[in-house]
ZALO-154116 format. One line per 5 residues: number of its first residue (from 1); their letters; for each residue x, y, z of N, C-alpha, C. Coordinates in steps of 0.05 Angstrom, whole numbers, always signed. Layout:
BEGIN
NUM> a> X/Y/Z/X/Y/Z/X/Y/Z | ...
// end
This chain:
BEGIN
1> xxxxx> +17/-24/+0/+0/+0/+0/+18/+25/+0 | -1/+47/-11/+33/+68/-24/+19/+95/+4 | +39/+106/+13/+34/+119/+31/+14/+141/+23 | +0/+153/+43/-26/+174/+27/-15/+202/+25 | -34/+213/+8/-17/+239/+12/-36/+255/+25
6> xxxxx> -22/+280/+36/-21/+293/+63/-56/+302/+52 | -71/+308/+75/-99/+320/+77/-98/+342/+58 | -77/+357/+76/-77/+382/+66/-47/+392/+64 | -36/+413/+51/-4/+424/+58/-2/+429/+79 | +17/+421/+96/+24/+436/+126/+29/+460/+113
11> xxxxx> +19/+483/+131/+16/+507/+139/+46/+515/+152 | +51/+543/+153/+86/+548/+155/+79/+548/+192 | +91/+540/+211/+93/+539/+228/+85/+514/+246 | +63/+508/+225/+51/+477/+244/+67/+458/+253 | +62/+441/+272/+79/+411/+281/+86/+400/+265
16> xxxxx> +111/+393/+262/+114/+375/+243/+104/+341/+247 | +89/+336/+223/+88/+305/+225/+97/+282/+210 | +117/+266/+229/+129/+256/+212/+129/+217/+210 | +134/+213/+185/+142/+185/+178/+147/+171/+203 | +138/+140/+211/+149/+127/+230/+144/+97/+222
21> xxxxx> +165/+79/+231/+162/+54/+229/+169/+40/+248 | +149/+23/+254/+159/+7/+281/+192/-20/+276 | +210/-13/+287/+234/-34/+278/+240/-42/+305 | +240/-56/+324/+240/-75/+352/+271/-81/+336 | +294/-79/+358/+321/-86/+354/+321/-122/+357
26> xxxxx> +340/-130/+339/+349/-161/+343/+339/-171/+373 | +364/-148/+393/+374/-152/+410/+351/-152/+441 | +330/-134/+427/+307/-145/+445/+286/-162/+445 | +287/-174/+422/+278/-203/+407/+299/-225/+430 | +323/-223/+426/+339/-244/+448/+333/-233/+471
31> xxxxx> +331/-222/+481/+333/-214/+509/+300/-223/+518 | +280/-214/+497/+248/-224/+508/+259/-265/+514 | +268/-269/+491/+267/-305/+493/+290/-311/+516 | +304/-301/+524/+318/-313/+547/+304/-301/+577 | +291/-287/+574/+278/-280/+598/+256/-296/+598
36> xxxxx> +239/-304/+582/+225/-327/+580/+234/-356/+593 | +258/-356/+577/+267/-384/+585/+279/-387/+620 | +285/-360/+632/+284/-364/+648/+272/-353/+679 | +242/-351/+667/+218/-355/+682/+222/-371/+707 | +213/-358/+734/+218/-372/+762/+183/-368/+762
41> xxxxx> +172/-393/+758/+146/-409/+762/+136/-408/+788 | +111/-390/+796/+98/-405/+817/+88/-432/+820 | +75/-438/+838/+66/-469/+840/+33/-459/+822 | +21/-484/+814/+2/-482/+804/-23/-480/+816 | -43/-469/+809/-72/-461/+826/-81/-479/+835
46> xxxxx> -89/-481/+860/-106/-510/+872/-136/-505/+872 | -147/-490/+849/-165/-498/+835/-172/-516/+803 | -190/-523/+792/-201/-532/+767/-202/-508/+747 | -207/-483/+755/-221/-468/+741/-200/-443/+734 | -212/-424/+731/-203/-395/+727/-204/-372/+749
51> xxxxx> -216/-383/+765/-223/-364/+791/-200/-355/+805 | -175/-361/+801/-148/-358/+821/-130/-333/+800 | -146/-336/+772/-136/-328/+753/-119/-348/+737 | -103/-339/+714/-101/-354/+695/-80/-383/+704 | -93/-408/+698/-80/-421/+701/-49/-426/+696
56> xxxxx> -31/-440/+709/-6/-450/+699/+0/-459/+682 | -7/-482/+680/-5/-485/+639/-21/-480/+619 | -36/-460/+627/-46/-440/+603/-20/-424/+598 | -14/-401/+619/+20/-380/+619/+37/-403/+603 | +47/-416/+617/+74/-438/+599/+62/-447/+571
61> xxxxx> +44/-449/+564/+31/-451/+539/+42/-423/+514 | +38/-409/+536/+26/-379/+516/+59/-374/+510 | +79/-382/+534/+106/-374/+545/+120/-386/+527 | +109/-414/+513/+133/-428/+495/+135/-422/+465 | +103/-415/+470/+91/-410/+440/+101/-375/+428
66> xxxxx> +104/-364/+446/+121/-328/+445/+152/-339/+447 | +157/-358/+452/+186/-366/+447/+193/-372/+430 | +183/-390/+415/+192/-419/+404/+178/-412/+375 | +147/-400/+375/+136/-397/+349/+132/-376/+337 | +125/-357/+356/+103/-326/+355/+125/-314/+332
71> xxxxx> +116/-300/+317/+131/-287/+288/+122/-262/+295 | +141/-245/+310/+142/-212/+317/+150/-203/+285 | +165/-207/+278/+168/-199/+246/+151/-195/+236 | +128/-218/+232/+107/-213/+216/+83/-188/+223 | +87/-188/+241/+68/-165/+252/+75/-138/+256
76> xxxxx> +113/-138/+261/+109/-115/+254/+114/-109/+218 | +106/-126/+201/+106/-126/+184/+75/-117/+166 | +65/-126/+184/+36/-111/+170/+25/-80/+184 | +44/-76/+205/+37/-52/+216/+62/-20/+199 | +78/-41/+184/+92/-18/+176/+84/-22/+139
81> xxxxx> +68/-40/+128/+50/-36/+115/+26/-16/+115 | +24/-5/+132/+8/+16/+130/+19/+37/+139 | +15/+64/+127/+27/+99/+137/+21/+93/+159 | +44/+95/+177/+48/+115/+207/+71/+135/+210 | +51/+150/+234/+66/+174/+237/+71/+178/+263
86> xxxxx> +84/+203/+277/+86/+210/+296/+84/+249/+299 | +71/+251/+319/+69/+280/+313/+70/+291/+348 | +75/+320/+351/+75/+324/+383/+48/+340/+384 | +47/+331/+408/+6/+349/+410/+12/+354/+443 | +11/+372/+447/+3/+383/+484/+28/+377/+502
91> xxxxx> +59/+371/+480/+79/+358/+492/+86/+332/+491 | +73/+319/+485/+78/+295/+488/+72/+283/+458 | +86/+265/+446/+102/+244/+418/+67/+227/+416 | +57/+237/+402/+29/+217/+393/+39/+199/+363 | +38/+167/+368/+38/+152/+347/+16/+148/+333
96> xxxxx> +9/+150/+308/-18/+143/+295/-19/+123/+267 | -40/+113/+258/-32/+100/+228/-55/+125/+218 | -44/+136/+192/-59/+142/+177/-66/+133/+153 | -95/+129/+141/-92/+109/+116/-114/+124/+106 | -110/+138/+83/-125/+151/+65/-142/+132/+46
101> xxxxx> -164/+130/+44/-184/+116/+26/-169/+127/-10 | -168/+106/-26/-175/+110/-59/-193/+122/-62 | -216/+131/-48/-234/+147/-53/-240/+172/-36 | -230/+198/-55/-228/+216/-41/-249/+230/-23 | -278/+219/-39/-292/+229/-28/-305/+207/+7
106> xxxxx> -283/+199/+15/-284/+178/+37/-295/+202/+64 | -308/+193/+89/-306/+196/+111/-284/+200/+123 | -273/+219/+142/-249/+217/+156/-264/+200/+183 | -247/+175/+185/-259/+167/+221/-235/+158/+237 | -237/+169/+265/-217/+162/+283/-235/+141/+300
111> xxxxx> -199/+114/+298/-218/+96/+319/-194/+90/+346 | -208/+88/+363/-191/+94/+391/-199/+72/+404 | -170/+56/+407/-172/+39/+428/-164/+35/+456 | -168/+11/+477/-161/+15/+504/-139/-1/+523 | -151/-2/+536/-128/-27/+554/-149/-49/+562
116> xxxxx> -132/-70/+550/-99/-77/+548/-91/-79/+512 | -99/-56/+497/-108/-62/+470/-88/-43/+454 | -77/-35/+433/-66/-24/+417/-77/-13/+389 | -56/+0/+369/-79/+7/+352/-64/-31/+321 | -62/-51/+330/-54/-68/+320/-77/-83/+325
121> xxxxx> -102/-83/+339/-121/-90/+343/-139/-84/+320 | -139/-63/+303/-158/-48/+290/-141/-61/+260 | -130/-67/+253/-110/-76/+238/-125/-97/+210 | -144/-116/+225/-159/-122/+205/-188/-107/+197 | -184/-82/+207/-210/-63/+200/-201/-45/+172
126> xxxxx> -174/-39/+178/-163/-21/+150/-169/-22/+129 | -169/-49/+107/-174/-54/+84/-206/-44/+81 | -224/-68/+97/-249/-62/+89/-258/-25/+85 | -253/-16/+113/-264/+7/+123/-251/+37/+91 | -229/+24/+84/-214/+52/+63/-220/+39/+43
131> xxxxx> -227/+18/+31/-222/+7/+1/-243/-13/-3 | -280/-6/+8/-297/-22/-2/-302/-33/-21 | -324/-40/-33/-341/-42/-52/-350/-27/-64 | -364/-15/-46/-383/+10/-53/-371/+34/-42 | -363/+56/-68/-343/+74/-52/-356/+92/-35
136> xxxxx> -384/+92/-32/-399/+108/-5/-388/+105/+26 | -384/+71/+30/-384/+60/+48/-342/+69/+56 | -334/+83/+43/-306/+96/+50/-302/+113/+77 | -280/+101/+79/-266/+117/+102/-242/+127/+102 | -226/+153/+103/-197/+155/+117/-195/+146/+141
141> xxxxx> -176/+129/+147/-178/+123/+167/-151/+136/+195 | -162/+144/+222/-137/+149/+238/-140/+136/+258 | -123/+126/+268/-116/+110/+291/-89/+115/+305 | -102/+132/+327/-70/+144/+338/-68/+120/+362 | -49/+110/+373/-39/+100/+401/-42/+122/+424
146> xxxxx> -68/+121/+442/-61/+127/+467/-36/+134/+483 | -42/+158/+504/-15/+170/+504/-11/+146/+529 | +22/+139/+537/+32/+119/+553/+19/+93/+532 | +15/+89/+510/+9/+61/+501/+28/+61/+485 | +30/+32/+466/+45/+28/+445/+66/+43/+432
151> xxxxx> +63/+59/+410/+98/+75/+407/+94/+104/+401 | +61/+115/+429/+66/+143/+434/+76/+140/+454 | +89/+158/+466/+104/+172/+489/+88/+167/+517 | +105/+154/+527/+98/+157/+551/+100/+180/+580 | +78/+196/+581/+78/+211/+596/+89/+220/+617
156> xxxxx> +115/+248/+622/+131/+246/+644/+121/+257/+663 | +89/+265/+665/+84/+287/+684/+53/+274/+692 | +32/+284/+707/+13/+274/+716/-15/+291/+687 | -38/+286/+696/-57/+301/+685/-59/+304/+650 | -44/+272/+636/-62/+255/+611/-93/+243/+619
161> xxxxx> -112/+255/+624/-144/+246/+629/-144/+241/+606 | -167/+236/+603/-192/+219/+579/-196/+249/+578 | -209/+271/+584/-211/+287/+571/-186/+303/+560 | -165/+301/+562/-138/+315/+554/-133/+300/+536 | -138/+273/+530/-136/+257/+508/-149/+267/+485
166> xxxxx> -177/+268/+497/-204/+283/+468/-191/+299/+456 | -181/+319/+475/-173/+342/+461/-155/+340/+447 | -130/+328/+450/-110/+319/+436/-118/+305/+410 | -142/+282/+409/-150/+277/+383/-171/+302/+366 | -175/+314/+376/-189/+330/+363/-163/+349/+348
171> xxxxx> -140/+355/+364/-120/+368/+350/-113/+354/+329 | -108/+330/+338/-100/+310/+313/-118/+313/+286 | -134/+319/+289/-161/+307/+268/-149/+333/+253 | -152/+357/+267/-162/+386/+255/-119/+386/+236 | -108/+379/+250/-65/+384/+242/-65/+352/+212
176> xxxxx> -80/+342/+212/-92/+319/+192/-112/+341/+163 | -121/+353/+170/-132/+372/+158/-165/+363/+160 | -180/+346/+174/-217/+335/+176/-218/+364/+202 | -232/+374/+180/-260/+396/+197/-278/+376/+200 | -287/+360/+194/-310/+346/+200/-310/+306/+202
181> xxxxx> -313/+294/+226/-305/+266/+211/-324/+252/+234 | -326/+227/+233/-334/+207/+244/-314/+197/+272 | -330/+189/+296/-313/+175/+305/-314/+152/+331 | -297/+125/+325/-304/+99/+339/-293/+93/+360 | -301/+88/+393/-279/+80/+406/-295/+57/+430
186> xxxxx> -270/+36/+438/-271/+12/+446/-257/+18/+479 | -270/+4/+501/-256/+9/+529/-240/+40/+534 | -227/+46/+538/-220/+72/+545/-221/+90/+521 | -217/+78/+496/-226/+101/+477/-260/+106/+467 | -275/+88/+487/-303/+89/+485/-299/+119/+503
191> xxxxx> -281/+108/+528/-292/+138/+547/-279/+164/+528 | -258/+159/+516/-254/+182/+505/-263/+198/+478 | -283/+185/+459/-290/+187/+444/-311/+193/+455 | -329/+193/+476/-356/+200/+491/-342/+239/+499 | -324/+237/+501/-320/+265/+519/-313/+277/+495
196> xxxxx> -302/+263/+468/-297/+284/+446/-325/+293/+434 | -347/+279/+443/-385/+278/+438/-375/+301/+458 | -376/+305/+486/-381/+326/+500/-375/+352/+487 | -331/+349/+483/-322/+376/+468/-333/+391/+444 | -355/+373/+429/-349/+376/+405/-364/+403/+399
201> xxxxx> -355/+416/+381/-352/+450/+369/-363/+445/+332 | -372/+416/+333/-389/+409/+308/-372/+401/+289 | -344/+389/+299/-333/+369/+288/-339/+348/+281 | -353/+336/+292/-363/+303/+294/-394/+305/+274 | -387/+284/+257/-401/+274/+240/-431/+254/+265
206> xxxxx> -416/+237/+277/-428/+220/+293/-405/+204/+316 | -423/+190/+334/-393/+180/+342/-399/+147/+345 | -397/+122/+344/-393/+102/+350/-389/+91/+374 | -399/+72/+398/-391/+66/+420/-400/+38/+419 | -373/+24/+433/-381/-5/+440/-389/-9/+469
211> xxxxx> -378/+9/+489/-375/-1/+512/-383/+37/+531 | -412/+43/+524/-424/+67/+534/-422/+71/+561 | -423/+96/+580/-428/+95/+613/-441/+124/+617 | -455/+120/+633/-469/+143/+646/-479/+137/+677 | -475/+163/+689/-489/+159/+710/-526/+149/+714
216> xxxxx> -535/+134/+741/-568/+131/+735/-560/+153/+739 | -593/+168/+725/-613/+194/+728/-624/+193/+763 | -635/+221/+759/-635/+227/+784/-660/+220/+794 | -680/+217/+772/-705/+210/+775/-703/+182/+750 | -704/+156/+779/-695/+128/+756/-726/+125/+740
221> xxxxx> -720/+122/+718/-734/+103/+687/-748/+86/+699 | -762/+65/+687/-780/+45/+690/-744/+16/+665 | -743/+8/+687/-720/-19/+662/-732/-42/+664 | -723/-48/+637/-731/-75/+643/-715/-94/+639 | -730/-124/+636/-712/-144/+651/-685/-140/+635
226> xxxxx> -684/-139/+613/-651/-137/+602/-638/-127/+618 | -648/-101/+622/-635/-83/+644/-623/-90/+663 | -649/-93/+684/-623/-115/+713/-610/-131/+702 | -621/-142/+684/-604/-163/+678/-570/-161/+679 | -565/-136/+658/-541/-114/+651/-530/-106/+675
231> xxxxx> -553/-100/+696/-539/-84/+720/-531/-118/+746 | -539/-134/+740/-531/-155/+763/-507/-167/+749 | -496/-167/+723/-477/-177/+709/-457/-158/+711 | -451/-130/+711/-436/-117/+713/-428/-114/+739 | -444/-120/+771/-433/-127/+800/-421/-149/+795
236> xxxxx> -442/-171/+779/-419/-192/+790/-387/-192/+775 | -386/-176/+749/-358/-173/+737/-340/-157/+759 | -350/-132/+767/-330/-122/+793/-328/-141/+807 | -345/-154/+819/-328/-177/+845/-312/-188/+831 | -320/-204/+809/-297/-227/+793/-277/-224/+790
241> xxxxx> -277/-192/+771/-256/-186/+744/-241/-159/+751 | -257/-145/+787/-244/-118/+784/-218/-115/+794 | -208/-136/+805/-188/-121/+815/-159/-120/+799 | -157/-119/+779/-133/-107/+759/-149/-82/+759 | -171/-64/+756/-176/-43/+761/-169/-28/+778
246> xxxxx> -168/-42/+810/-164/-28/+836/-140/-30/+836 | -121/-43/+824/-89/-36/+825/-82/-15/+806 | -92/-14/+780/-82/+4/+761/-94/+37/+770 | -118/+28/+781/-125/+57/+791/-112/+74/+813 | -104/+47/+833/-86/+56/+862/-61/+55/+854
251> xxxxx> -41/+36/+847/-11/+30/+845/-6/+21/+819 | -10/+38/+805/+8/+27/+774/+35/+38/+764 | +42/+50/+789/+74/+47/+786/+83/+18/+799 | +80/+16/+830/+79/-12/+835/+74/-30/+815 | +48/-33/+810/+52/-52/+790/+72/-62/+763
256> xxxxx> +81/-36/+760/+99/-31/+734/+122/-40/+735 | +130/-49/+765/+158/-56/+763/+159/-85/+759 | +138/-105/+764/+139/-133/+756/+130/-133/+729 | +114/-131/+716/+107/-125/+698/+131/-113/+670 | +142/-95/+676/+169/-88/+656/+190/-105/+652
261> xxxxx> +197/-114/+682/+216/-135/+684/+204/-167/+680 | +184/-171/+675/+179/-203/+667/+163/-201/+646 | +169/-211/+624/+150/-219/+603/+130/-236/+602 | +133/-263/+631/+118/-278/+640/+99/-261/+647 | +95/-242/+667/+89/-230/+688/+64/-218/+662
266> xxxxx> +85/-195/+646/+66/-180/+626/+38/-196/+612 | +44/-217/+607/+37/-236/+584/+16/-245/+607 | +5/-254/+628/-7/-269/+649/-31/-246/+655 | -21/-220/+661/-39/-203/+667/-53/-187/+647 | -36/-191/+618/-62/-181/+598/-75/-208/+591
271> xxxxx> -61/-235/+582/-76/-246/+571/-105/-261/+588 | -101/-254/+610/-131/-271/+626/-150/-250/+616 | -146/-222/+610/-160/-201/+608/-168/-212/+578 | -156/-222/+561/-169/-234/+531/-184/-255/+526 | -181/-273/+547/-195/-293/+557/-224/-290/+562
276> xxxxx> -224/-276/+585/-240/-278/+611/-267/-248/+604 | -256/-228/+580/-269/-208/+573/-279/-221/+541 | -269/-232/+531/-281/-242/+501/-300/-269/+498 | -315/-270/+484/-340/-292/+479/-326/-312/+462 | -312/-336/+484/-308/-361/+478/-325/-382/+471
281> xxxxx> -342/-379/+486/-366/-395/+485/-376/-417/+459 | -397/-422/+460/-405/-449/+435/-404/-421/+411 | -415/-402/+408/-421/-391/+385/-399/-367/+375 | -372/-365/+393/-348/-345/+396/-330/-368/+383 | -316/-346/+367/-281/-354/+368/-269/-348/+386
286> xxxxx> -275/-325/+401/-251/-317/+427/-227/-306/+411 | -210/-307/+430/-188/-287/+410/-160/-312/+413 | -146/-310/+385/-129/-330/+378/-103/-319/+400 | -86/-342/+401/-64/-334/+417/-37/-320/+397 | -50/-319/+367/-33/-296/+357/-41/-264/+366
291> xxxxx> -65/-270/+359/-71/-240/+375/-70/-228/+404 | -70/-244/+419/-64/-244/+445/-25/-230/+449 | -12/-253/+433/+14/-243/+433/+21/-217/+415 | +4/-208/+399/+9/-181/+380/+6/-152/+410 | -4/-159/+419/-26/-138/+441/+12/-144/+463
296> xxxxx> +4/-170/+476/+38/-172/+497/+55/-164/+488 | +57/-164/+459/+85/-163/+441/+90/-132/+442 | +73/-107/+438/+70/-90/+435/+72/-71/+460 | +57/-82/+487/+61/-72/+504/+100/-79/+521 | +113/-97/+512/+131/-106/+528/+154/-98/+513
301> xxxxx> +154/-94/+483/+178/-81/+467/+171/-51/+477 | +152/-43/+482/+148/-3/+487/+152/-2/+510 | +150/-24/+527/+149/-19/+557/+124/-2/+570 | +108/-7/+560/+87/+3/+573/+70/-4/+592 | +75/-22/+608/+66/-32/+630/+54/-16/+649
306> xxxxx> +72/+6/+663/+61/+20/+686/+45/+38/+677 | +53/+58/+649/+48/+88/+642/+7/+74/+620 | +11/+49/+608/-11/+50/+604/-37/+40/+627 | -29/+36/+649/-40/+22/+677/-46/+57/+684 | -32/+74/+682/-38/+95/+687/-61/+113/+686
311> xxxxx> -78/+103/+652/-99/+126/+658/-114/+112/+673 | -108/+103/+688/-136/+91/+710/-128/+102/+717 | -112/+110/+739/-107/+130/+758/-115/+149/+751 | -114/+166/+728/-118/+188/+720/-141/+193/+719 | -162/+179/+706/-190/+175/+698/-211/+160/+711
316> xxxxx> -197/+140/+727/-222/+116/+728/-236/+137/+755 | -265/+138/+757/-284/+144/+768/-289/+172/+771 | -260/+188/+757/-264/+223/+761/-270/+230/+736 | -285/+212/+711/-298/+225/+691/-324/+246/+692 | -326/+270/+688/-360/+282/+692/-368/+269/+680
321> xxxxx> -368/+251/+653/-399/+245/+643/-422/+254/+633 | -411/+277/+628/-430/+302/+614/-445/+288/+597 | -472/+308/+586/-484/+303/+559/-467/+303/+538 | -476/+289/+519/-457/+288/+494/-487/+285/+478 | -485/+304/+453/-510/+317/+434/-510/+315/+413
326> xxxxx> -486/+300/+407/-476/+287/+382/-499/+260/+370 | -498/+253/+343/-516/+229/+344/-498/+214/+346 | -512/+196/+357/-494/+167/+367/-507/+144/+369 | -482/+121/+361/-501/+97/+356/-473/+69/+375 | -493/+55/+392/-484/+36/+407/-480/+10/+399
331> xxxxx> -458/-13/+404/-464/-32/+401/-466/-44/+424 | -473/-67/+428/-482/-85/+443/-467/-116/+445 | -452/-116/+463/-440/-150/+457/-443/-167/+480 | -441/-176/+479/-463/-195/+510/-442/-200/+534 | -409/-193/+516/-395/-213/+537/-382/-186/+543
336> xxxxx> -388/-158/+533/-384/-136/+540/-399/-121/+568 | -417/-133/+573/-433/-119/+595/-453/-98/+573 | -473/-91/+601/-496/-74/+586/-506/-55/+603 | -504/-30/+600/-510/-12/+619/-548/-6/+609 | -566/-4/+627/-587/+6/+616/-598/+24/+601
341> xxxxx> -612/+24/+583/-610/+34/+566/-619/+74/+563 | -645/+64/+582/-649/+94/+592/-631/+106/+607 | -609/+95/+621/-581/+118/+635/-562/+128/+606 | -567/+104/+586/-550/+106/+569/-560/+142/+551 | -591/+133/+545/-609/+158/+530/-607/+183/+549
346> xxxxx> -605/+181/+578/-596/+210/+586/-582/+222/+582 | -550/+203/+582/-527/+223/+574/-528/+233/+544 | -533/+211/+532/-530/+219/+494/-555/+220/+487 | -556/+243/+481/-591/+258/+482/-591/+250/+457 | -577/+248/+434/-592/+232/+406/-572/+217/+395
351> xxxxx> -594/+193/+412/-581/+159/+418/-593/+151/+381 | -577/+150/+361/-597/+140/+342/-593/+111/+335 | -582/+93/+342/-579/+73/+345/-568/+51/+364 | -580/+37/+367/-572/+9/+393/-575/-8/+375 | -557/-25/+378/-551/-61/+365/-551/-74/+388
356> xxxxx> -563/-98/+393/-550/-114/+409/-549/-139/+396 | -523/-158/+393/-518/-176/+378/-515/-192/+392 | -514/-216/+373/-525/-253/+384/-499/-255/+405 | -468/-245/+391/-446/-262/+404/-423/-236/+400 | -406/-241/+421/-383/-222/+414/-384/-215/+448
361> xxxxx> -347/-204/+443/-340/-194/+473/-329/-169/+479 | -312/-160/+493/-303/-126/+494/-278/-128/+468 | -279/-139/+458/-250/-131/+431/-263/-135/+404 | -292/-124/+392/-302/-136/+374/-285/-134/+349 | -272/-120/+348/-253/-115/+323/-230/-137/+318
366> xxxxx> -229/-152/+335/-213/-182/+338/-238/-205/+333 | -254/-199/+347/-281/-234/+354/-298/-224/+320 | -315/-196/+322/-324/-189/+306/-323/-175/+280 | -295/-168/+266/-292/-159/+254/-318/-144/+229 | -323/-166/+224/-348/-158/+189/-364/-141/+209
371> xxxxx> -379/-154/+234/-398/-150/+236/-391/-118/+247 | -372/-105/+259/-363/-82/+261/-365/-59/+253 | -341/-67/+220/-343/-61/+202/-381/-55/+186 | -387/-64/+179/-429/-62/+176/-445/-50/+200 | -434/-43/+220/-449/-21/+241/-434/+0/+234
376> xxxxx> -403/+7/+225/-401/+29/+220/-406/+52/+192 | -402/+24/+174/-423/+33/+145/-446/+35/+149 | -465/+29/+169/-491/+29/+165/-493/+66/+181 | -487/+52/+203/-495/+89/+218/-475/+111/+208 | -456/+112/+204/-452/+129/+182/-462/+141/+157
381> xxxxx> -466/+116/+139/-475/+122/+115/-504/+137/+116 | -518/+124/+148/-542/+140/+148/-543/+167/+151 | -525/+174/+176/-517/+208/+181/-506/+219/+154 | -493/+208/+137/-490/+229/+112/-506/+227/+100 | -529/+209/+98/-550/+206/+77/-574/+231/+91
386> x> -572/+241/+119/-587/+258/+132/-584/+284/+132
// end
């Protein structure tokens, strides 16, 4: 694919943005496999199940197979297949792919992903989303890396929020040259793509959300059973599943120091999170253990362990949650959780679409790809058709 050309001319003074390719040295390719190989093993869970967290020879599984088979080459081989860049926004080194549609008259859309996720996640969305069938259904596409994630900069100072993020992609969009675009986001770039709905100054075309939050109203709705249903599944996920939350929110410098120094360590605490958050089930693929190691692979060559554990600290529970007036359209995945729908219609006063689908988990862009891809041609194509 031939690199795109620029939106627009940079302007005499603007940021410069420039060319980037991800190249991981030999030498930290040897250094990941002998630190592997010499992994000091706890004893194994004296349970059957998953409840202790991820089993022992599940890790030694994942451990021999990132040794012995996993092809880092190849991957970063399809990620330097597509334009990336690097540009500075608010101080801090933002990494992005940009991929301009064959068809000029394409959508600009930014899609933003979370933790424990990268923008190598979105990776089989590119082709479809810039180079359809039908050249309506076009997109430019941007996908910057979160600041402290993958190979943007990790933050030397406090106060990267979810809303200092928005803003930062909104700079991005406008230094890109889109006055006007579309835009998608998954786990933390759901929250931040909701607060670029808050900022927005009539940038946004529409915005996309997999994984919505609002506070209840102050005077509760009438729900129904889906509803509790959504709200007794999302308690029982905090008891289960929260506490990698309550550390990244409280100690994710702590945390960062096992985590940097073991690749075991890294690899154990995102991959139960790929597991245990995605729809394995009779009617799921779940997510392959190539993809699992693209996501470890990514976080452990950047070192991003502590600084992306960070925007919890930064963000988790001090979001306002403002209205956002933007139209907006939700998806629904079962193994995602489900917030009710009327808290959902308070915050996003024009809710114009809800999906809720048969199967799929919090990474639909890995489990669900097509079906993704066809919620964002659909509610799109409708807002321009409006």
């Amino acid at each position: 694919m031939s690199a795109p050309a620029p939106a627009r001319p940079r302007q005499a003074g603007e940021p410069v943005v420039t060319p980037f390719r991800v190249a991981v040295p030999e030498a930290d390719l040897v250094d990941l496999h002998e630190r592997l190989g010499r992994t000091r093993w706890p004893e194994a869970e004296t349970v059957d199940d998953w409840s202790q967290g991820i089993p022992l020879a599940r890790v030694k599984e994942l451990c021999a197979y990132w040794r012995e088979g996993y092809d880092w080459r190849a991957t970063e081989a399809r990620l330097n297949a597509l334009p990336q860049y690097r540009t500075e926004i608010d101080g801090l080194g933002v990494h992005f792919l940009h991929v301009r549609s064959p068809h000029p008259d394409a959508t600009p859309l930014l899609l933003s992903h979370g933790w424990p996720g990268s923008v190598v996640e979105f990776l089989d969305l590119v082709g479809p989303l810039t180079d359809p069938a039908d050249p309506a259904d076009a997109f430019h596409v941007v996908c910057p890396s979160l600041p402290g994630f993958g190979f943007s900069d990790r933050p030397a100072g406090p106060g990267w929020t979810a809303e200092r993020t928005a803003a930062a992609w909104r700079t991005l969009m406008s230094r890109l040259g889109y006055a006007r675009y579309a835009a998608h986001g998954v786990d933390w770039g759901s929250f931040v793509t909701a607060v670029m709905g808050e900022q927005d100054r009539g940038e946004l075309l529409g915005i996309h959300l997999t994984m919505p939050f609002a506070r209840p109203p102050e005077e509760q709705p009438e729900l129904s059973a889906r509803d509790y249903a959504g709200l007794a599944a999302m308690k029982e996920f905090q008891q289960q599943e929260g506490g990698y939350s309550v550390l990244q929110t409280t100690r994710p410098q702590t945390l960062g120091y096992g985590l940097t120094d073991s690749p075991t360590g890294q690899l154990a605490w995102m991959a139960e999170k790929y597991r245990a958050w995605s729809d394995h089930g009779e009617a799921g693929r779940g997510i392959t253990d190539d993809q699992v190691l693209d996501a470890v692979s990514v976080g452990w060559f950047a070192a991003t362990a502590a600084s992306s554990a960070r925007i919890y600290w930064e963000s988790q529970n001090k979001l306002a949650l403002g209205q956002v007036a933007v139209p907006t359209a939700v998806s629904v995945f079962p193994k995602d959780g489900r917030m009710p729908r009327p808290w959902i219609e308070g915050r996003f006063t024009d809710l114009r679409r809800w999906t809720e689908h048969e199967w799929g988990g919090h990474f639909p862009a890995l489990e669900q790809p097509g079906v993704l891809v066809e919620e964002l041609r659909t509610f799109f194509r409708e807002l321009r058709a409006s």
